[in-house]
Steps between C-alpha positions, in 0.01 A plus 500: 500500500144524342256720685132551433498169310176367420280393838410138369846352567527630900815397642571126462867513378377265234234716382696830490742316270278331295305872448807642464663324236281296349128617519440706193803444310425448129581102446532409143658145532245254419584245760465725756209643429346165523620451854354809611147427328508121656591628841263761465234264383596292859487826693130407426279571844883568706709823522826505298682535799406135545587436154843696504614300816431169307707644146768287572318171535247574185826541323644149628169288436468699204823408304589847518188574324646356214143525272626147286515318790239617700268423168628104545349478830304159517231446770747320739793827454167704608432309807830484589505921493184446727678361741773785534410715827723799357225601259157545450353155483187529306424279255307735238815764561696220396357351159405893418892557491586150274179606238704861568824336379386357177275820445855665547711273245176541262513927473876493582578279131204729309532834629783545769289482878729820598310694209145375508490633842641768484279596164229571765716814606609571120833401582584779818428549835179709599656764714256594756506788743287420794515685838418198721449123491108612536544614134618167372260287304465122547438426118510749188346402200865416358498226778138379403625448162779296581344317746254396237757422207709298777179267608410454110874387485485227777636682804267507848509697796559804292204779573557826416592566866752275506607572168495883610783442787697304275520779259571723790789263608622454139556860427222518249300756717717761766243477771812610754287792643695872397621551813709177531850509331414196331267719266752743372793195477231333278386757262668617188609850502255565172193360749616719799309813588 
């Protein structure tokens, strides 16, 4: 059992589960990594709790956030995802993650989407050491950056703040403060010390 986990999940059992397996765990397949940045991009304004407890239905509307088909969406396959009450239903959300999609396929067949964004981290996880959550940043300048070359690329909803906790969640940052478990399981004994 984890102790002295990071504050930020509290005790929802969905939470804890999510922090403790998922949150900071270095996620190289390109797929997945766009999930995370379209659900972060709907996360938007809500808490990811919110977000988290709606996964399952993004995933159904979504096609299993399968990026091809998700970039076919018409105007009528949008309104019909408006019309889902399991997700987020906002328009803009919406559209941002079709434009997403096709921004996706675009860097995916040119550079591989896994590496461009993890380029912004030179290809490995920062491994911080903060003390407390009061430590943690909300953007870094490596978040800025790819915030910017995501926007230029035709993705929305990506700020550097949101593009900041989905580098935490992907693994490319270990914002797990040192005293959670989480920290240690996540850094490479040539980082640790």
């Amino acid at each position: 059992m984890v102790t002295d986990r990071c504050s930020w999940c509290g005790t929802d059992p969905l939470y804890v589960e999510y922090h403790d397996t998922e949150w900071g765990v270095p996620e190289r397949d390109p797929r997945a990594l766009w999930e995370k940045l379209v659900l972060d991009g709907f996360q938007a304004g809500l808490s990811w709790i919110t977000i988290l407890r709606k996964r399952d239905a993004f995933r159904r509307e979504f096609d299993g956030f399968d990026p091809a088909r998700v970039a076919a969406w018409d105007d009528m396959r949008i309104d019909r995802a408006l019309r889902n009450p399991g997700i987020v239903r906002h328009r803009g959300k919406i559209e941002s993650a079709v434009r997403g999609a096709r921004a996706f396929l675009d860097i995916e067949g040119q550079e591989g989407f896994a590496p461009f964004l993890w380029s912004f981290v030179n290809g490995s996880p920062i491994q911080n050491r903060f003390a407390s959550m009061a430590e943690v940043p909300t953007a870094t300048a490596e978040s800025t950056a790819m915030s910017r070359s995501l926007k230029t690329r035709g993705f929305g909803f990506c700020g550097p703040v949101i593009v900041y906790a989905f580098m935490q969640a992907t693994g490319m940052v270990n914002d797990h403060i040192v005293t959670c478990p989480r920290h240690a399981a996540l850094t490479p004994p040539s980082s640790a010390g």
